[in-house]
MARTOR-983919 format. One record per residue (C-alpha): residue number from 1; x, y, z. Coordinates in Angstrom, 3 decimals, decimal comma. Layout:
+-----+----------+----------+----------+
| num |        X |        Y |        Z |
+-----+----------+----------+----------+
| NUM |        X |        Y |        Z |
...
+-----+----------+----------+----------+
//
This chain:
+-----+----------+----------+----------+
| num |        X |        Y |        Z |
+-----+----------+----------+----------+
|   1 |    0,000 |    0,000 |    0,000 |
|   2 |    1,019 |    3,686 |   -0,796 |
|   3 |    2,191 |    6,118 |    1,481 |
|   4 |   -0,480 |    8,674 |    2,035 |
|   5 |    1,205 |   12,075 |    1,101 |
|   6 |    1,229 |   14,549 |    4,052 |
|   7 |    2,634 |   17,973 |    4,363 |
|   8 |    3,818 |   19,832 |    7,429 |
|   9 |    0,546 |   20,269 |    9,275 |
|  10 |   -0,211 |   16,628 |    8,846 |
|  11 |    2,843 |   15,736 |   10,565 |
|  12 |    2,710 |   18,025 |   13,074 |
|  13 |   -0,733 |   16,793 |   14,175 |
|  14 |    0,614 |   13,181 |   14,095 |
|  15 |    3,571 |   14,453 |   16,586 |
|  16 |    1,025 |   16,167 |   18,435 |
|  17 |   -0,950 |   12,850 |   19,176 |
|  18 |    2,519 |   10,695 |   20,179 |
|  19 |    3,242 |   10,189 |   23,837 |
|  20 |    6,316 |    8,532 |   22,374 |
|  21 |    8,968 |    8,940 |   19,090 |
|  22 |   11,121 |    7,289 |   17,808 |
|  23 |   13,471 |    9,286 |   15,167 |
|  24 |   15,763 |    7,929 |   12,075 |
|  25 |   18,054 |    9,389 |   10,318 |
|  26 |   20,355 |    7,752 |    7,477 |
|  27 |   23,979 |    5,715 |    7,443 |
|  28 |   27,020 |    7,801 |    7,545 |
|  29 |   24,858 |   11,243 |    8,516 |
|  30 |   25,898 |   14,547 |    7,552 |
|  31 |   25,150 |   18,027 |    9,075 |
|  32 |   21,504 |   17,817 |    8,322 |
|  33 |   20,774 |   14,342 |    9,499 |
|  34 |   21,892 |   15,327 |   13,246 |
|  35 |   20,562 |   18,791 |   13,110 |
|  36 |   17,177 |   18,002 |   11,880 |
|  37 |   17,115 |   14,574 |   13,938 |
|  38 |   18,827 |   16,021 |   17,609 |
|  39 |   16,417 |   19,182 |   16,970 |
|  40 |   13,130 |   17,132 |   16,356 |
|  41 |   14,102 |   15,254 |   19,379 |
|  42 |   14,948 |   17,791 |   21,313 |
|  43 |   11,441 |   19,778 |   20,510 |
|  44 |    9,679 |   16,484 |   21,313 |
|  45 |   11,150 |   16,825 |   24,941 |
|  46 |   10,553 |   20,448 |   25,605 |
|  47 |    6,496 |   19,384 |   24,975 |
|  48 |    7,340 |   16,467 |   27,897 |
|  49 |    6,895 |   13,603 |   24,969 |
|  50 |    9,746 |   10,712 |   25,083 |
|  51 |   12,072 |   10,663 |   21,709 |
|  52 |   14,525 |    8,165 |   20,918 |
|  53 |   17,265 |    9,225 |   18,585 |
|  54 |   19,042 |    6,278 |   16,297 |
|  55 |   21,778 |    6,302 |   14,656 |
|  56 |   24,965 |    4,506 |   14,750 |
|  57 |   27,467 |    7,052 |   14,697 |
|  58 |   28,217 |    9,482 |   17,580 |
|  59 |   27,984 |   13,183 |   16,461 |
|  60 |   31,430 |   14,032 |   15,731 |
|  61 |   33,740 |   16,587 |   17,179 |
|  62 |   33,145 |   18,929 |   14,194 |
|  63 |   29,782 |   19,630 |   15,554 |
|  64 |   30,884 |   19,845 |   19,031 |
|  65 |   30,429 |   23,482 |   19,007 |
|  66 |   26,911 |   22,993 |   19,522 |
|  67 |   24,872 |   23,435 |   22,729 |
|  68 |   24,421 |   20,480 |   24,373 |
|  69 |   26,766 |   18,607 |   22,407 |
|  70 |   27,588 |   16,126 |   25,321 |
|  71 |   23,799 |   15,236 |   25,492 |
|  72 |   23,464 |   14,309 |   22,003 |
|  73 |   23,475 |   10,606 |   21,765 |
|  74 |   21,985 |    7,918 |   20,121 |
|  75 |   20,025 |    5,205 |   21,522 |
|  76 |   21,120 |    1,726 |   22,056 |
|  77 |   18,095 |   -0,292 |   22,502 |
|  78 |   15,010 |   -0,783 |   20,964 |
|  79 |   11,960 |    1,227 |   22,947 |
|  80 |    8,399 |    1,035 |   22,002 |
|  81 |    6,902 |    3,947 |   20,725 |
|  82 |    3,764 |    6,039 |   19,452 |
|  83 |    5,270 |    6,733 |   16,055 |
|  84 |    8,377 |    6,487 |   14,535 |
|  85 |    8,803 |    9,055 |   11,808 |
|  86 |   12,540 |    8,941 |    9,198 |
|  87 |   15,072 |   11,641 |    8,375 |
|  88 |   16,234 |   12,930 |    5,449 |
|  89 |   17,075 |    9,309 |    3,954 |
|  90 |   14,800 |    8,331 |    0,364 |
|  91 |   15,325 |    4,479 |    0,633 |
|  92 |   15,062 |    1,660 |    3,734 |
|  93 |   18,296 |    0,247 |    2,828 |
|  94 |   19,858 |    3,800 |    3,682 |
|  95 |   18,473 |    4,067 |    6,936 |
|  96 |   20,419 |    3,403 |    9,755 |
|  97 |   19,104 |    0,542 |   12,173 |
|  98 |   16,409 |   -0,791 |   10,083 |
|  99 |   15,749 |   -3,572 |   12,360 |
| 100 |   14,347 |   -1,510 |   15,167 |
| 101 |   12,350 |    0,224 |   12,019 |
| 102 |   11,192 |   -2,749 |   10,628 |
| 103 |   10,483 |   -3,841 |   14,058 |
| 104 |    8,151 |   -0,676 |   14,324 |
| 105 |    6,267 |   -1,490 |   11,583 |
| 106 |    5,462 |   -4,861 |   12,238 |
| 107 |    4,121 |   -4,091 |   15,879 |
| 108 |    1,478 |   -1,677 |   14,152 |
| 109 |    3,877 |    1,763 |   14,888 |
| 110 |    2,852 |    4,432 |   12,635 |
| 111 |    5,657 |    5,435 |   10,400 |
| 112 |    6,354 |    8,855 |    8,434 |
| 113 |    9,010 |    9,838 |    6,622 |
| 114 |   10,170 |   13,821 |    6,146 |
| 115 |   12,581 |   13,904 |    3,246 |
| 116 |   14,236 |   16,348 |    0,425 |
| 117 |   15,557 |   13,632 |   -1,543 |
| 118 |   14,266 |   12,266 |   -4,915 |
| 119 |   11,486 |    9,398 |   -4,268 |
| 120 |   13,107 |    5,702 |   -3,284 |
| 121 |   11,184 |    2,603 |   -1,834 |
| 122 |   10,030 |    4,474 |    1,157 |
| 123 |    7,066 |    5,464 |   -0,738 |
| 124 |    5,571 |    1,473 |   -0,088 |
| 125 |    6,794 |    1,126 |    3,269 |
| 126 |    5,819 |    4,237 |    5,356 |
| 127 |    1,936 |    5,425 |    6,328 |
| 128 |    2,961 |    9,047 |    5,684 |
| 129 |    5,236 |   10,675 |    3,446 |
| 130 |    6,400 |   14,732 |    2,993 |
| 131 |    8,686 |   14,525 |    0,603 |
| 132 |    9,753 |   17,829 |   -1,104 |
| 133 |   12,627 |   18,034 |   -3,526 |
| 134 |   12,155 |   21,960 |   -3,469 |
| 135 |   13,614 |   22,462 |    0,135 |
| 136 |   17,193 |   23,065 |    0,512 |
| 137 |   17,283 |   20,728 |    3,502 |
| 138 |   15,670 |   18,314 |    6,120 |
| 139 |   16,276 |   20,662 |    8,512 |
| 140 |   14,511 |   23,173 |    6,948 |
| 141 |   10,725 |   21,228 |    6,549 |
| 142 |   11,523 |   20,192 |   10,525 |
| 143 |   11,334 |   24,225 |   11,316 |
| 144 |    8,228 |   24,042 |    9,017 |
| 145 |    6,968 |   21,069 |   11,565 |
| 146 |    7,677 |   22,737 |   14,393 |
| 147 |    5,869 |   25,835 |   13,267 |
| 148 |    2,906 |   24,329 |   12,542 |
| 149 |    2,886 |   22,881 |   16,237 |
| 150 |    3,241 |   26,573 |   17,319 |
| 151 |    6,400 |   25,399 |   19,532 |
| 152 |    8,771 |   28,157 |   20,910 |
| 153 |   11,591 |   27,341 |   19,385 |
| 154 |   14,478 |   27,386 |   21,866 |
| 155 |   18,126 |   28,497 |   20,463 |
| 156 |   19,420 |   25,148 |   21,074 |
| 157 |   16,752 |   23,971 |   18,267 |
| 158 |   17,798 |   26,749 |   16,444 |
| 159 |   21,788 |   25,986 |   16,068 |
| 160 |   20,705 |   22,843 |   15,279 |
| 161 |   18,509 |   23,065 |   12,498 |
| 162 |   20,631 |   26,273 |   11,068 |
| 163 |   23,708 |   23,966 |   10,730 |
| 164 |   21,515 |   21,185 |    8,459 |
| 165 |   20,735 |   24,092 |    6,619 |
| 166 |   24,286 |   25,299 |    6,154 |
| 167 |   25,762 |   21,945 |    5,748 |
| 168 |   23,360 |   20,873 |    2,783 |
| 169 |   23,618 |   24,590 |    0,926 |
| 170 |   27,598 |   24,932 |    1,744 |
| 171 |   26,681 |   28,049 |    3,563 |
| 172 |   24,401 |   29,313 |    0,902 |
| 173 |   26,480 |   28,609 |   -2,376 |
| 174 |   24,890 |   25,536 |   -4,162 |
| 175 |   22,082 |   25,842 |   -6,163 |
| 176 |   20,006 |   24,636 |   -3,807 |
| 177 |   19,798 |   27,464 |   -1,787 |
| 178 |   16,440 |   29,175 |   -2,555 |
| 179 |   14,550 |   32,612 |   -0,934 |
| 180 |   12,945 |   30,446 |    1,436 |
| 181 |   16,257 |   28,761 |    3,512 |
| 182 |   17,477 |   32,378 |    3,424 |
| 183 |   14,161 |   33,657 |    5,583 |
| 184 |   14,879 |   29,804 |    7,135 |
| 185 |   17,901 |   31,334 |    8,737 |
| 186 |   17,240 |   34,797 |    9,312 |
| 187 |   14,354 |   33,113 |   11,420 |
| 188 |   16,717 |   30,449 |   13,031 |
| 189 |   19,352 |   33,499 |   14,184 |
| 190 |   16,243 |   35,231 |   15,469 |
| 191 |   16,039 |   32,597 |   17,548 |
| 192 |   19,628 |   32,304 |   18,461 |
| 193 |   20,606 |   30,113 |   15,831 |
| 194 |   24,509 |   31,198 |   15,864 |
| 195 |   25,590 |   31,643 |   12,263 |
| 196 |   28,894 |   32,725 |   12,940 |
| 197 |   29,538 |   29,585 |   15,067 |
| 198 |   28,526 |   27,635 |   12,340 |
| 199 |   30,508 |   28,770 |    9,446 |
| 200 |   33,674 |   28,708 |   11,277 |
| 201 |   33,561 |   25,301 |   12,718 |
| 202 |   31,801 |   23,594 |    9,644 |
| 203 |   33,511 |   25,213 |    6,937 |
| 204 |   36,761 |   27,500 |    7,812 |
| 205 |   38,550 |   25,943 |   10,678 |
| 206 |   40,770 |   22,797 |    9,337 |
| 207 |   43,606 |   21,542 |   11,687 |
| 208 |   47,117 |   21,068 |    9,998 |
| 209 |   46,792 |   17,121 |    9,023 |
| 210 |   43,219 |   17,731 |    7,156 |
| 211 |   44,936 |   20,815 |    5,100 |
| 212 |   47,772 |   18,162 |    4,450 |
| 213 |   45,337 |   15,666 |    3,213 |
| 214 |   43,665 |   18,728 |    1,171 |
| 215 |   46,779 |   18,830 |   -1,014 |
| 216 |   47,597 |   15,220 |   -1,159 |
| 217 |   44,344 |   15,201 |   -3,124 |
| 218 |   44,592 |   18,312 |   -5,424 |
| 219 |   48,226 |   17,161 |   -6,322 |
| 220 |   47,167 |   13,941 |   -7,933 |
| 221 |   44,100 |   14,723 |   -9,390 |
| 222 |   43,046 |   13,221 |  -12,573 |
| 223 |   41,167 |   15,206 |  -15,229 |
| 224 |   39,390 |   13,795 |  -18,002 |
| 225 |   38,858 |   16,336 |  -21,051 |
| 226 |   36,790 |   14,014 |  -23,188 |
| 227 |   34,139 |   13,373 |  -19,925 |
| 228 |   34,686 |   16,692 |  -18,001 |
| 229 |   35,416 |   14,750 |  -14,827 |
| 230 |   37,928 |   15,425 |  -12,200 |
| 231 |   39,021 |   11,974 |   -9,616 |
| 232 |   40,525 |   12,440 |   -6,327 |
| 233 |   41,245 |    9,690 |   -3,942 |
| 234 |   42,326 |    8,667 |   -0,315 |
| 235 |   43,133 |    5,593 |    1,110 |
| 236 |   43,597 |    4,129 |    4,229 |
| 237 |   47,081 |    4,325 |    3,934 |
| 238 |   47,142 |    7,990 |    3,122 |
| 239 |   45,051 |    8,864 |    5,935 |
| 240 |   47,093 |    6,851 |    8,648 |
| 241 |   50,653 |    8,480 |    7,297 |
| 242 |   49,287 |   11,895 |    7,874 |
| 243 |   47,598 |   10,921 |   11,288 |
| 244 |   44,182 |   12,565 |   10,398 |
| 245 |   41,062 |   11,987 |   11,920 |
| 246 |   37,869 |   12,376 |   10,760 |
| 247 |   35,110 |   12,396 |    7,557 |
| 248 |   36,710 |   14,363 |    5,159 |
| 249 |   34,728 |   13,054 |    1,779 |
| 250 |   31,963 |   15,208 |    1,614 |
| 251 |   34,556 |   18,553 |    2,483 |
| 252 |   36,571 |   17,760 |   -0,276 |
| 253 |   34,488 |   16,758 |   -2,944 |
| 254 |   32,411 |   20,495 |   -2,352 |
| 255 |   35,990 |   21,935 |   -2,523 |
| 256 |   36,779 |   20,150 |   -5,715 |
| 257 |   33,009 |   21,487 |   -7,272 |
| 258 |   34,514 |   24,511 |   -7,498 |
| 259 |   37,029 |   23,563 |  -10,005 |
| 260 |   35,769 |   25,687 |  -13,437 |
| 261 |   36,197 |   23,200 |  -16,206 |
| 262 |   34,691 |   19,895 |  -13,738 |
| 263 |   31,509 |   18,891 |  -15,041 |
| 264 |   31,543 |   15,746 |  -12,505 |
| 265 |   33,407 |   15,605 |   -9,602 |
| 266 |   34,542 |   12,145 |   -8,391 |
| 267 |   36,154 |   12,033 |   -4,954 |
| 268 |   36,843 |    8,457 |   -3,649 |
| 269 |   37,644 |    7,245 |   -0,060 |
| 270 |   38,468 |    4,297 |    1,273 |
| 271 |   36,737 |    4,155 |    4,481 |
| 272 |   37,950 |    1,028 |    5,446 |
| 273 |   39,787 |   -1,900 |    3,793 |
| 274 |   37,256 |   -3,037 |    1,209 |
| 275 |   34,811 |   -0,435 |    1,719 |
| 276 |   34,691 |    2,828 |   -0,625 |
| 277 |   32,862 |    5,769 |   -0,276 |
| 278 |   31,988 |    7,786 |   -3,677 |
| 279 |   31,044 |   11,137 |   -3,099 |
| 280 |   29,566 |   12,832 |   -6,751 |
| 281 |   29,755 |   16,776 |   -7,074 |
| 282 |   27,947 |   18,874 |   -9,947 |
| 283 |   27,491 |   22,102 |  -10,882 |
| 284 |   26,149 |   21,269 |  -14,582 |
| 285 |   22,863 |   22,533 |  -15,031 |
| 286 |   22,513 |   18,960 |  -17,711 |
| 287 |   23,499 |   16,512 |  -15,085 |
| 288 |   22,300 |   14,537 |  -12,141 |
| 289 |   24,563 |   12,464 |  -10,511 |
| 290 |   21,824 |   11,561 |   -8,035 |
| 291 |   21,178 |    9,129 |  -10,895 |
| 292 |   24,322 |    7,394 |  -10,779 |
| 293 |   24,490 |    6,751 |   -7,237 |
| 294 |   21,038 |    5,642 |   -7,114 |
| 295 |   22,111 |    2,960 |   -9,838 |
| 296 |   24,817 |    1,503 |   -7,656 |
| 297 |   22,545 |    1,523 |   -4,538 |
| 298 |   23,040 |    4,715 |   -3,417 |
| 299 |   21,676 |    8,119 |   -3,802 |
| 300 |   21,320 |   11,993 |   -2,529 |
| 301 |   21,038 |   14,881 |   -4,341 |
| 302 |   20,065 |   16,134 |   -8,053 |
| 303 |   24,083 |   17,962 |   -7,543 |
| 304 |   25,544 |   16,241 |   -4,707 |
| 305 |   25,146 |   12,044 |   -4,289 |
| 306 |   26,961 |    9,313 |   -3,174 |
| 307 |   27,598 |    5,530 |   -2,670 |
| 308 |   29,523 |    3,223 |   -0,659 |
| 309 |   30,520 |    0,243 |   -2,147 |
| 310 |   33,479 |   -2,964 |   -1,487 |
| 311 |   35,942 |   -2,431 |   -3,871 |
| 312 |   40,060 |   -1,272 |   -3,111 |
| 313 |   41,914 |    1,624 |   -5,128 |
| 314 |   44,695 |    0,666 |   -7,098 |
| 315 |   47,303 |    2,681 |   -8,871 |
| 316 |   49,334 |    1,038 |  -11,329 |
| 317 |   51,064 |    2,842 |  -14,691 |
| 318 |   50,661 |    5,922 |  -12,980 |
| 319 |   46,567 |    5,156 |  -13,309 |
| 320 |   44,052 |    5,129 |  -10,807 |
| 321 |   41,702 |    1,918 |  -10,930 |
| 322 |   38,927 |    0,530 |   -8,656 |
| 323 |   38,629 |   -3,451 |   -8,430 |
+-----+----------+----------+----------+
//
């Protein structure tokens, strides 16, 4: 059966109506999977409701600037629940813990999903679905949420959901930043939201060993003329000679989109050995590379996608191959 399509106000009625919530976000989360998941939870608490945050990975220290940073954690255990509503992810298979979500829906748990993504599975496995390809970010359609529940929106919130905002529009320069996430964040900072805070810690400040992995990557880039496409890569090993800590993929590869004559960006990591991570940069009004990385069971963004796959980076001849 077919998700019925919601917007806001429907899903602010539904979190009206939960004692209980239990909040998703997707595998390897960015800036606006913890801001728009940590925020909805913590505006669920300030109404005296119970939320239950999963995901796998602690929020990392580059988001330690933010208030309460020591309180936001994820939980362990399954815990039953009123309604358990996803995060910014299009497809089950990129949600994180999708036992305890599966688990939801088979003990009757309502289930809505709040996404900015193009359409994936979730459409036949949720009840309700807002899913708008317009907003810049999750993070952005949870302030609409908490609007429509005419909830004072604490500063706390307000960081939160500001740096999804950021993180997803690079602080305003892809294309999908729109009139609407600008009032978004003039709103936010009305609120507190700390803008300033943001940029520097998300976007300017890099210690020494992430500026040396920087140019390890720019100085063997490989360009292809006939394609338009620029590959950079890391491995393991390059990461553990420089002593670097950290998710650097998704920094780089919106550095690299700035190279002029790049029509696709490629930016490779290996996160582990046998694992890859493909991040895919645009800024060519013809192509979607959301396509791509939905192919190869990923997916993302109409400019910005990726994919994880097993696979090891070889270079041999002076040439860069995957196997």
């Amino acid at each position: 059966m077919a998700a019925q399509r919601v917007s806001s106000k429907e899903i602010s009625e539904l979190l009206k109506k939960a004692k209980s919530v239990a909040i998703f976000g997707h595998i390897l989360p960015d800036g606006d999977c913890y801001g728009s998941v940590f925020a909805l939870k913590m505006a669920m608490e300030s109404l005296g409701k119970q939320a239950f945050s999963y995901l796998s990975e602690d929020v990392p220290e580059s988001l330690s600037f933010l208030e309460d940073y020591e309180s936001l954690k994820s939980q362990k255990y399954f815990c039953p629940a009123d309604l358990a509503i996803v995060l910014d992810s299009s497809d089950v298979k990129r949600t994180e813990n999708q036992n305890f979500l599966s688990r939801y829906k088979e003990e009757g748990t309502k289930v809505c999903l709040v996404d900015h993504h193009t359409l994936g599975d979730f459409m036949g496995f949720v009840d309700y679905a807002w899913q708008d390809t317009e907003k810049s970010s999750t993070s952005e359609m949870i302030l609409d949420v908490l609007k429509a529940m005419d909830l004072k929106i604490k500063k706390e919130v307000a960081t939160l959901l500001l740096t999804g905002i950021e993180t997803d529009t690079s602080s305003f320069q892809n294309q999908n930043t729109t009139t609407e996430s600008l009032e978004a964040a003039a709103f936010l900072m009305s609120k507190g939201a700390r803008h300033t805070r943001i940029v520097n810690n998300t976007f300017h400040i890099k210690d020494m060993d992430t500026i040396k992995l920087y140019g390890l990557v720019l100085e063997r880039l490989v360009y292809s003329k006939k394609y338009g496409t620029i590959l950079g890569y890391l491995t393991q090993k390059d990461i553990k000679s420089i002593g670097a800590e950290g998710d650097f993929s998704s920094g780089i590869a919106n550095y690299l989109n700035t190279i002029e004559d790049a029509k696709v960006i490629i930016f490779i990591t290996e996160k582990e050995e046998g694992i890859l991570k493909v991040s895919l940069r645009t800024r060519d009004e013809k192509v979607d590379v959301s396509n791509l990385a939905k192919a190869v069971g990923g997916g993302g963004h109409v400019k910005a996608s990726g994919f994880t796959t097993k696979g090891k980076i070889i270079i041999k001849d002076g040439q860069v191959q995957v196997v």
